[in-house]
C-alpha positions in Angstrom: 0.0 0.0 0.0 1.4 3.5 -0.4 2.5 6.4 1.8 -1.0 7.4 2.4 -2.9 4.1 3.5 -2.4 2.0 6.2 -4.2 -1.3 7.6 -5.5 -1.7 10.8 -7.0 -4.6 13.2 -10.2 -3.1 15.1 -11.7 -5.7 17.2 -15.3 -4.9 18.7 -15.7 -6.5 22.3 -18.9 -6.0 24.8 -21.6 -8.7 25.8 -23.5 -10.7 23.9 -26.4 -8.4 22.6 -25.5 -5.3 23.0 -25.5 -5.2 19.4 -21.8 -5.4 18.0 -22.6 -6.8 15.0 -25.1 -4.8 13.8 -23.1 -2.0 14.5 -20.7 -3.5 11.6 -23.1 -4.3 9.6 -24.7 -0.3 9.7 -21.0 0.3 9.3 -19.7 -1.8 6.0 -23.0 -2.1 3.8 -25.7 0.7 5.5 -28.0 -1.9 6.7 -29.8 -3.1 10.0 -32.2 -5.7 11.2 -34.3 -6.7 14.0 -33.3 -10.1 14.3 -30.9 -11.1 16.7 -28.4 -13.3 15.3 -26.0 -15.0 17.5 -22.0 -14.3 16.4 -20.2 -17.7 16.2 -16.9 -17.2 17.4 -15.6 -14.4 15.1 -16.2 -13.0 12.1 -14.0 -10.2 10.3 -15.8 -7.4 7.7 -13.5 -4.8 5.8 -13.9 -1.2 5.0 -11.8 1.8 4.3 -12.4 5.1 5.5 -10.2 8.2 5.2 -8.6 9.4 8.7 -6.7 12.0 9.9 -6.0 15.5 9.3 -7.4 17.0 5.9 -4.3 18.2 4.7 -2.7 15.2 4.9 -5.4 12.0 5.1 -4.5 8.2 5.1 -7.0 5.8 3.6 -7.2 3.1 6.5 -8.2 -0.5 5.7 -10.6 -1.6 8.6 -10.2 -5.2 9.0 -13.3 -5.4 12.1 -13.1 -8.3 14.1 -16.6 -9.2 15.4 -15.7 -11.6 18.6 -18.2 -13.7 20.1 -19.7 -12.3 23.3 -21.1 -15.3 24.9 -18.9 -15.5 28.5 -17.2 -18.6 28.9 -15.1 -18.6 25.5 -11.6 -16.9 26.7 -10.2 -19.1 24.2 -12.2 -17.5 20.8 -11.6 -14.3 22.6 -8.7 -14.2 23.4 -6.9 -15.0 20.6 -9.1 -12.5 18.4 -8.0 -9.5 20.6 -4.0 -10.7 20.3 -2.5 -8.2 17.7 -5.4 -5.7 18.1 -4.6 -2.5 17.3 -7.8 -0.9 18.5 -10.8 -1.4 20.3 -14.3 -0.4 20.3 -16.0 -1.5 23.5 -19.7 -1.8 23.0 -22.1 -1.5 26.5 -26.4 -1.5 25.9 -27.4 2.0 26.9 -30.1 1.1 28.3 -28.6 -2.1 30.5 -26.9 -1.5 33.7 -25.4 -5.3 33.1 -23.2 -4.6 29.9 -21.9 -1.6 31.3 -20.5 -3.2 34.4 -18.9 -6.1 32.1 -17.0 -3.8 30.4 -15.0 -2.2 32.9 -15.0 -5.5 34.8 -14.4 -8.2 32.3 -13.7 -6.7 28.4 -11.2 -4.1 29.4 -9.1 -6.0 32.0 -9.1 -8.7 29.3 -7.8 -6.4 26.4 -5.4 -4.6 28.2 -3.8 -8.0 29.2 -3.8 -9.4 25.8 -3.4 -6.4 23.6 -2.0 -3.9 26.4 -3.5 -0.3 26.0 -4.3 0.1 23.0 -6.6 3.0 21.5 -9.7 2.4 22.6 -13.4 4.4 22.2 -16.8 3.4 24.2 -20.0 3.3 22.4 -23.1 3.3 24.3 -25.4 1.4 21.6 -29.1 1.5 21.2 -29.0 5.0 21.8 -32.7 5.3 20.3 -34.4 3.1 22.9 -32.6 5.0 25.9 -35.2 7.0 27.9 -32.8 9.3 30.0 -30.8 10.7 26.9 -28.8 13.4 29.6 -28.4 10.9 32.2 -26.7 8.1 29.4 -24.7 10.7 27.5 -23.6 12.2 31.7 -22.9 8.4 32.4 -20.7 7.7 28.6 -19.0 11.3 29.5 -17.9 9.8 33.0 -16.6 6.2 31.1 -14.6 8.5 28.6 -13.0 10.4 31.2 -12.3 7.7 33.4 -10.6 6.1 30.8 -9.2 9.1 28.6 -10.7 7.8 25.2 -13.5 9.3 23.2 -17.7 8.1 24.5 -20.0 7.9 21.9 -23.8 7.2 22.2 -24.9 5.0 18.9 -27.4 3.7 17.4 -27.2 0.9 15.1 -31.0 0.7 14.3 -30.9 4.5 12.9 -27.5 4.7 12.1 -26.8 7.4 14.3 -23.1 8.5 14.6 -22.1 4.3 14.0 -19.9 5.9 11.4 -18.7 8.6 13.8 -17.2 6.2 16.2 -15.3 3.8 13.8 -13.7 6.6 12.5 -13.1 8.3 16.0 -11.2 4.7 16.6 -9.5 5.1 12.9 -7.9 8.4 14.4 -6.9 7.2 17.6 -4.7 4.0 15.8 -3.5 6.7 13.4 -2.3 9.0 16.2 -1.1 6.1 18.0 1.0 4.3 15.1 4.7 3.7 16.0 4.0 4.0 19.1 5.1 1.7 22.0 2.4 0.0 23.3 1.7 0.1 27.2 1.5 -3.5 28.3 -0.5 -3.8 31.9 -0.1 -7.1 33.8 -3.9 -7.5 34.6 -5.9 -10.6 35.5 -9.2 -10.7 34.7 -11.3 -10.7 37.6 -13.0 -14.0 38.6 -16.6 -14.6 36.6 -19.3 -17.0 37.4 -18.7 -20.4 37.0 -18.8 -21.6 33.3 -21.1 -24.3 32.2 -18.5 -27.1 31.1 -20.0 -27.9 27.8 -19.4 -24.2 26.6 -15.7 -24.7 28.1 -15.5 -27.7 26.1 -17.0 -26.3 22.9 -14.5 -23.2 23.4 -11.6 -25.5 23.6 -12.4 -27.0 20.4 -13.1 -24.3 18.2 -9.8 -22.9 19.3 -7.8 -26.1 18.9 -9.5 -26.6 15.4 -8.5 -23.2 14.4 -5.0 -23.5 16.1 -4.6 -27.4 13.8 -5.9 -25.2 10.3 -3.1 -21.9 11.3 -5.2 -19.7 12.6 -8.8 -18.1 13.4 -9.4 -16.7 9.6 -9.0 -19.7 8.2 -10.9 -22.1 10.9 -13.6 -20.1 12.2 -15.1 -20.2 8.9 -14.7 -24.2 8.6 -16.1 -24.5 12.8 -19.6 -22.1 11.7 -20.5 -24.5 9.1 -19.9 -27.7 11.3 -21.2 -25.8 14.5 -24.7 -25.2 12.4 -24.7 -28.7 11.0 -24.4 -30.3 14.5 -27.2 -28.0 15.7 -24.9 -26.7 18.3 -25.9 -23.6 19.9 -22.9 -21.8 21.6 -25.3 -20.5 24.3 -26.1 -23.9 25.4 -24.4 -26.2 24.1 -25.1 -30.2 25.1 -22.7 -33.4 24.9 -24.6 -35.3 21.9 -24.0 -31.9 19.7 -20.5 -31.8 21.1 -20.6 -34.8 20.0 -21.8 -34.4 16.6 -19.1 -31.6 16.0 -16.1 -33.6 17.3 -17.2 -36.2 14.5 -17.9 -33.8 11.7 -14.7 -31.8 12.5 -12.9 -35.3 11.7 -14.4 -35.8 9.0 -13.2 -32.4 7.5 -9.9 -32.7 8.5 -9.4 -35.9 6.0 -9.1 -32.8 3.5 -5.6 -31.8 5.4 -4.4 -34.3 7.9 -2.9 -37.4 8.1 -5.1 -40.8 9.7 -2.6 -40.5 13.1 -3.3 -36.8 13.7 -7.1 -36.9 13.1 -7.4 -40.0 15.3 -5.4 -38.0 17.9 -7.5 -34.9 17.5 -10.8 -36.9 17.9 -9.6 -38.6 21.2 -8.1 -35.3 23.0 -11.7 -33.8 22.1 -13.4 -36.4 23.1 -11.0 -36.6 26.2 -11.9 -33.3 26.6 -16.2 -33.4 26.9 -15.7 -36.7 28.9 -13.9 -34.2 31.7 -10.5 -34.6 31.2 -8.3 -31.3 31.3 
């Protein structure tokens, strides 16, 4: 790419529902639905946007990680926030819950991974908030308390969703070359995890750890995850099941007899409780 572009790694974090990826898609292709879809481990969209001063603007190339935000798969997560170079944390403005994850789960977890790296708080669902002083006073205290730019969106109208991807596009810009400020953190204890979504975490990160990586295996795990009827919310042993077996079957398309057979028993080792 030339002088004036540059790539960058946004990864959106926040609870499940709080509407990360509709923010996207508003974002990438100006559209927005009702339905709640569920996001399967991660998906990445692209889009550039010009950033920066006028006089002298850089084309960024948004590659927007979408991570799963189902609690219970540090796995998926985790290794979709390494290499970050930005984050947009996502709360539900009108849910006390989401807010208090994100300072006391998605941020810790971040900063371990990724360190401290630019960061900007969206407040979503802006349009269904009925205080609209008291959420923008509350997102004004969060961007404060953390020095990074607050912004109230709205996916559903597309209110200032473009606003705050390119407020993030600024912040990476201003922050390129850069050291980034690594924070020894641990992330605070969470409710215990129902084993069968450790279990189902473990796997789609080992399956996408055998294939190289997350943008090449998440892909390959949707597609088996749909076909087993697995639903990452709840997941049971007979679909667990069902995926260890179908996730053999695909890996006759790259591995060797030994290392399938091997793959299938640590799995299986694995939902039958074995660490």
């Amino acid at each position: 790419m030339g002088a004036d572009s540059m790539k960058s790694k946004m990864v959106l974090l926040g609870d499940g529902g709080v509407g990360k990826t509709s923010l996207i898609r508003r974002f990438v292709v100006d559209q927005y639905s009702d339905d709640y879809i569920t996001t399967i481990g991660t998906k990445v969209s692209k889009r550039s946007l010009n950033v920066g001063h006028p006089a002298a603007e850089v084309e960024m190339s948004m590659q927007i990680w979408d991570v799963l935000g189902q609690k219970g798969y540090s796995g998926v997560q985790e290794t979709a926030m390494k290499g970050a170079q930005g984050v947009l944390m996502v709360y539900d403005a009108t849910s006390d819950e989401s807010r208090r994850s994100l300072e006391d789960y998605w941020m810790p977890a971040v900063w371990r991974l990724a360190g401290r790296v630019p960061m900007v708080i969206a407040g979503n669902k802006s349009d269904l908030v009925a205080d609209r002083v008291w959420a923008e006073d509350y997102l004004y205290f969060l961007a404060q308390k953390y020095n990074c730019p607050g912004i109230l969106t709205s996916a559903r109208t597309g209110d200032r969703v473009e606003h705050s991807f390119k407020a993030l596009g600024e912040q990476i810009l201003a922050a390129a070359g850069h050291p980034i400020r690594r924070i020894a953190l641990v992330t605070p204890p969470q409710e215990p995890i129902d084993r069968f979504i450790r279990v189902t975490d473990k796997i789609m990160t080992d399956f996408c750890y055998q294939m190289g990586g997350v943008e090449t295996g998440m892909p390959i795990v949707k597609r088996q995850l749909g076909l087993a009827g697995l639903d990452v919310r709840a997941p049971s042993d007979q679909t667990i099941r069902d995926l260890i077996e179908r996730l053999a079957v695909v890996e006759r398309d790259f591995k060797g007899p030994d290392e399938i057979r091997e793959n299938r028993e640590r799995r299986l080792a694995w939902l039958g409780g074995s660490d």
